[in-house]
C-alpha distance (Angstrom), angle and dihedral (degrees) to the residues before:
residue distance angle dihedral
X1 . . .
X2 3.93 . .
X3 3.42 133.0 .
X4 3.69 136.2 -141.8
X5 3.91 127.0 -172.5
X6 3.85 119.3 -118.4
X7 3.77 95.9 -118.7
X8 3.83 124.7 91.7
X9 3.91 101.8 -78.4
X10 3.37 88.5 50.1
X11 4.05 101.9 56.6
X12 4.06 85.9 36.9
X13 3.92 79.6 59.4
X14 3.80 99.2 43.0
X15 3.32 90.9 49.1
X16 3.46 99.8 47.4
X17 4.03 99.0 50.9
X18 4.33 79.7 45.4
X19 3.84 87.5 61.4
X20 3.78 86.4 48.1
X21 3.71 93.1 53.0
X22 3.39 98.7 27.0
X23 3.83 97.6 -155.4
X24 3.98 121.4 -152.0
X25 3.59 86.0 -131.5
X26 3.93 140.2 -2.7
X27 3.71 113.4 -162.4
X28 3.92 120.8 -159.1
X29 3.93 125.4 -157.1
X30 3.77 101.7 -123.5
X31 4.22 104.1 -113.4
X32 3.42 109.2 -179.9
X33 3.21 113.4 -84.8
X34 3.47 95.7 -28.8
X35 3.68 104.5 90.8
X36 3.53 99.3 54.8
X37 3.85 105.0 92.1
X38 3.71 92.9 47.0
X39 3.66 89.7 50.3
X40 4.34 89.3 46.0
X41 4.28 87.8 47.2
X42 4.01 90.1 49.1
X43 3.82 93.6 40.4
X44 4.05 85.9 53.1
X45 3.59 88.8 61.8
X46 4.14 94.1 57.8
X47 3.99 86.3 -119.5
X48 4.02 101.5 136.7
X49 3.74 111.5 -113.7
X50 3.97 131.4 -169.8
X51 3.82 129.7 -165.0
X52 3.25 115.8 -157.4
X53 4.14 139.7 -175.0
X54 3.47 109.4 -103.3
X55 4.04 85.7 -145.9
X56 3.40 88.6 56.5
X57 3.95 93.9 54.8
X58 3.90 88.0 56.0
X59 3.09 94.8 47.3
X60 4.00 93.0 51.6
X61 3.85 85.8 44.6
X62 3.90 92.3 55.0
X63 3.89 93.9 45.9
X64 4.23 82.8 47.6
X65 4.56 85.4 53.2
X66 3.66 79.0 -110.6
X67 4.09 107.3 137.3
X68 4.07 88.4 159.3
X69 4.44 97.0 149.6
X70 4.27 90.6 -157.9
X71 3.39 134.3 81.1
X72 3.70 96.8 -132.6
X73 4.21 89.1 59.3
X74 3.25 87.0 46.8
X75 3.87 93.9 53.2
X76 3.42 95.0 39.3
X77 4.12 101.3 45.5
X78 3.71 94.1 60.9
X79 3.62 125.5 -69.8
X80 3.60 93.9 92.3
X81 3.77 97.4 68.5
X82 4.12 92.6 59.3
X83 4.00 95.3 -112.4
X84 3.62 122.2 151.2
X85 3.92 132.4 -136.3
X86 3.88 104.8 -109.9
X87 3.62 103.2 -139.1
């Protein structure tokens, strides 16, 4: 996992290693306000980007039997690749 700080510099640099990548979708845990310039510089670059609720992820990660409390289980046990609960 990498980190980049919310400032400037640190979008630029996002952004950059994105284009490098080019992902078929980045998805951002809505923060406030906080997330909305990185999701405005990665939108720029036509790469498709989702905010989502982070209530809304546990919630889909209960209904899954998933009770993981971190981000990175919650990345990593299936939400991250887009997939939806078949009902």
């Amino acid at each position: 996992m990498v980190a980049y700080p919310n400032n400037e510099t640190g979008i630029q640099a996002l952004v950059q290693r994105l284009l490098e990548v080019v992902p078929e979708l980045v998805v951002l845990e809505a923060t406030g306000k906080l997330h909305l310039d990185v999701a405005t510089a990665i939108a720029k670059t036509e790469i498709k980007v989702a905010v989502i609720n982070p209530r809304q992820v546990r919630d889909f990660a209960r209904a899954a039997g998933k009770l993981a409390k971190t981000d990175a289980l919650w990345i990593r046990d299936g939400f991250s690749d887009g997939t939806k609960m078949d009902i």
